[in-house]
N, CA and C atoms as a LAMMPS dump frame, in Angstrom:
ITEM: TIMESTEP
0
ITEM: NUMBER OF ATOMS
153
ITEM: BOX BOUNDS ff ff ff
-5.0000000000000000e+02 5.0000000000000000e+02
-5.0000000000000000e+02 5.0000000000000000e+02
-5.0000000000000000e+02 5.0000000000000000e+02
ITEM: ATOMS id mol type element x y z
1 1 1 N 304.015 445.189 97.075
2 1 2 C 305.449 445.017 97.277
3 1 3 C 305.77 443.529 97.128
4 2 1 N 307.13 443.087 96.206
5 2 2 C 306.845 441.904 96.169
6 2 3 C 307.723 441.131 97.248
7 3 1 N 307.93 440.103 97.669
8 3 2 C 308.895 439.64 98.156
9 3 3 C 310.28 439.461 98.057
10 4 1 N 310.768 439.736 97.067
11 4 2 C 311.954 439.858 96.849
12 4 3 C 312.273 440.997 97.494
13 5 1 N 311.502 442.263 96.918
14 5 2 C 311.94 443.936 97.319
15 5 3 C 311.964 443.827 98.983
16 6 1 N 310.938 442.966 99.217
17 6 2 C 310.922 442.859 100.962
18 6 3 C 312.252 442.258 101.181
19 7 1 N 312.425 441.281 100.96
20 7 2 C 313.931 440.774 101.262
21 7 3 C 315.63 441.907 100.855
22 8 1 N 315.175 442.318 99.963
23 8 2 C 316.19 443.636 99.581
24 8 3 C 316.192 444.545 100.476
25 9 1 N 315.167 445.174 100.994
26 9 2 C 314.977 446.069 101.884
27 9 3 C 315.154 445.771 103.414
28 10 1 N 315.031 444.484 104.069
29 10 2 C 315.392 443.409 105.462
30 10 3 C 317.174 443.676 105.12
31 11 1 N 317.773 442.924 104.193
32 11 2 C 318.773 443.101 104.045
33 11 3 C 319.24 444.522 104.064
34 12 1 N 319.049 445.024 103.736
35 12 2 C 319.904 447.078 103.564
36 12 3 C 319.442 447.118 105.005
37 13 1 N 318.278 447.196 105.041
38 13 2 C 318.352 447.528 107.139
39 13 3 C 319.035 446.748 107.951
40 14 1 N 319.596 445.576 107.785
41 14 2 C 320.334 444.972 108.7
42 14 3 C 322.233 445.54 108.304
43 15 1 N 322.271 445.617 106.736
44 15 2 C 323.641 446.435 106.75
45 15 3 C 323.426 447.845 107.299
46 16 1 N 322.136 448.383 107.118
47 16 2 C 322.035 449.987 107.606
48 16 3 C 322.993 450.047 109.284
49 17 1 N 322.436 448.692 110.201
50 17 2 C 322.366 448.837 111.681
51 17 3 C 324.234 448.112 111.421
52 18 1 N 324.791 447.477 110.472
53 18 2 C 325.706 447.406 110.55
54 18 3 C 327.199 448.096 110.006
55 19 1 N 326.796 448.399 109.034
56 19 2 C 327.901 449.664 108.473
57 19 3 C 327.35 451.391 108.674
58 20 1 N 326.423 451.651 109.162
59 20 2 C 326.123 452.647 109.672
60 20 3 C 325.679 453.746 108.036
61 21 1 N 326.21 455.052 108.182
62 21 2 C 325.39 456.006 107.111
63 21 3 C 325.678 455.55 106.838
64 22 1 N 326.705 455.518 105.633
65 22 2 C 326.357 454.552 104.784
66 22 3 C 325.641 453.547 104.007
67 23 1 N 325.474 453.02 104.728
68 23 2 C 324.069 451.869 103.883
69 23 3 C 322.63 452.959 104.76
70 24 1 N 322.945 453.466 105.197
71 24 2 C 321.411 454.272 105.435
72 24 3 C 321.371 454.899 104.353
73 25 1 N 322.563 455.832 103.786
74 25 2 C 322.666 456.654 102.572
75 25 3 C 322.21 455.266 101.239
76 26 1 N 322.591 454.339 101.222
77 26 2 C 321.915 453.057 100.406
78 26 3 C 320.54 453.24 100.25
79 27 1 N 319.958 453.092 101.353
80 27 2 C 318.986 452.692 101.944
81 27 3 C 317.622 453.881 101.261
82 28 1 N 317.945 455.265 101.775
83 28 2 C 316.927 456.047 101.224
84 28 3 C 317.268 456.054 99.85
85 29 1 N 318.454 456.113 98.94
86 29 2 C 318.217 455.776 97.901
87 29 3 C 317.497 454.864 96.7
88 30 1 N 317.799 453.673 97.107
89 30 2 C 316.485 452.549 96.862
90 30 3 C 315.039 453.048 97.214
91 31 1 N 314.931 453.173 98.255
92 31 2 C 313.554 454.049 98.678
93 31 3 C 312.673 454.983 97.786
94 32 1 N 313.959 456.022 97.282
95 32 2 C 313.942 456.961 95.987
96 32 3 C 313.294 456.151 95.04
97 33 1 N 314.348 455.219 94.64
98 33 2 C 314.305 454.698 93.604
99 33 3 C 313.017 453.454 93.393
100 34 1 N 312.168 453.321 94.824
101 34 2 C 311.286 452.24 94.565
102 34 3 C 309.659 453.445 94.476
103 35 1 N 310.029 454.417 94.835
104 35 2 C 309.151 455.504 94.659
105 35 3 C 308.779 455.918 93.392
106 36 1 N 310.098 456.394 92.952
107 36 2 C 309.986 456.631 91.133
108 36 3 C 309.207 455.425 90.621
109 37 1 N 309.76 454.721 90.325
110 37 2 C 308.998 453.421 90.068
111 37 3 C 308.061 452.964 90.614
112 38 1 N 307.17 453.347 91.246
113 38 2 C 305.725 452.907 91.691
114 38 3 C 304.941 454.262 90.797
115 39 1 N 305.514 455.331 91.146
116 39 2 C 304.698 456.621 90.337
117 39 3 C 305.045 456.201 89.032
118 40 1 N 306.148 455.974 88.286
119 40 2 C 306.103 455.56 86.987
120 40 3 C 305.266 454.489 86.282
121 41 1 N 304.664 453.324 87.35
122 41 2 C 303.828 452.402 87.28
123 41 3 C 302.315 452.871 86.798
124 42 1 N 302.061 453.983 87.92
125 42 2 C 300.968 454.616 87.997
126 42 3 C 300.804 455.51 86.925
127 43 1 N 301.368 456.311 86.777
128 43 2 C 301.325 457.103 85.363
129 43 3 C 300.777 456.528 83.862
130 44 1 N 301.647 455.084 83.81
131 44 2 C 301.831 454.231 83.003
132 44 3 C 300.47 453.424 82.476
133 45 1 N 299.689 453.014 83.663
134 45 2 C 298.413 452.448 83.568
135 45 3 C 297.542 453.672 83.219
136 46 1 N 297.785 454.863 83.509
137 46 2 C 296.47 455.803 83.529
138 46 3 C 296.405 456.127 82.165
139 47 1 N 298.023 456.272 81.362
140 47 2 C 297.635 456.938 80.24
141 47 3 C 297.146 455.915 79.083
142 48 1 N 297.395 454.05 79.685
143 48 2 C 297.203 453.176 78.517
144 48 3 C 298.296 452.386 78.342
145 49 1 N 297.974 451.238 78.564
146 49 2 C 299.344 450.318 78.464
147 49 3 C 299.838 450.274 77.229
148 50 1 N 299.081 450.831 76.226
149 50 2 C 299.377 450.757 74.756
150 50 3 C 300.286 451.945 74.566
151 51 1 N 300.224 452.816 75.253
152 51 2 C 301.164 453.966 74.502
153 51 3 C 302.676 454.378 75.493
């Protein structure tokens, strides 16, 4: 995880505790979206960075 995403993610939890669902609804989305993208990472190396 790099530091930035850490800082992205500090930030959404501090709007989470301040605008309420809302940025929670934010919040698991990114989550989603840092998920896809770690499995897409993984996929990516297995089949060959070449293809």
């Amino acid at each position: 995880m790099t530091t930035q995403l850490v800082g992205d993610v500090l930030i959404l939890a501090l709007a989470a505790r301040v605008f309420g669902a809302d940025a929670i609804a934010l919040l698991r989305r990114l989550a989603a979206v840092g998920v896809r993208a770690g499995v897409s990472e993984m996929t990516r190396h297995q089949r060959g960075a070449g293809r």
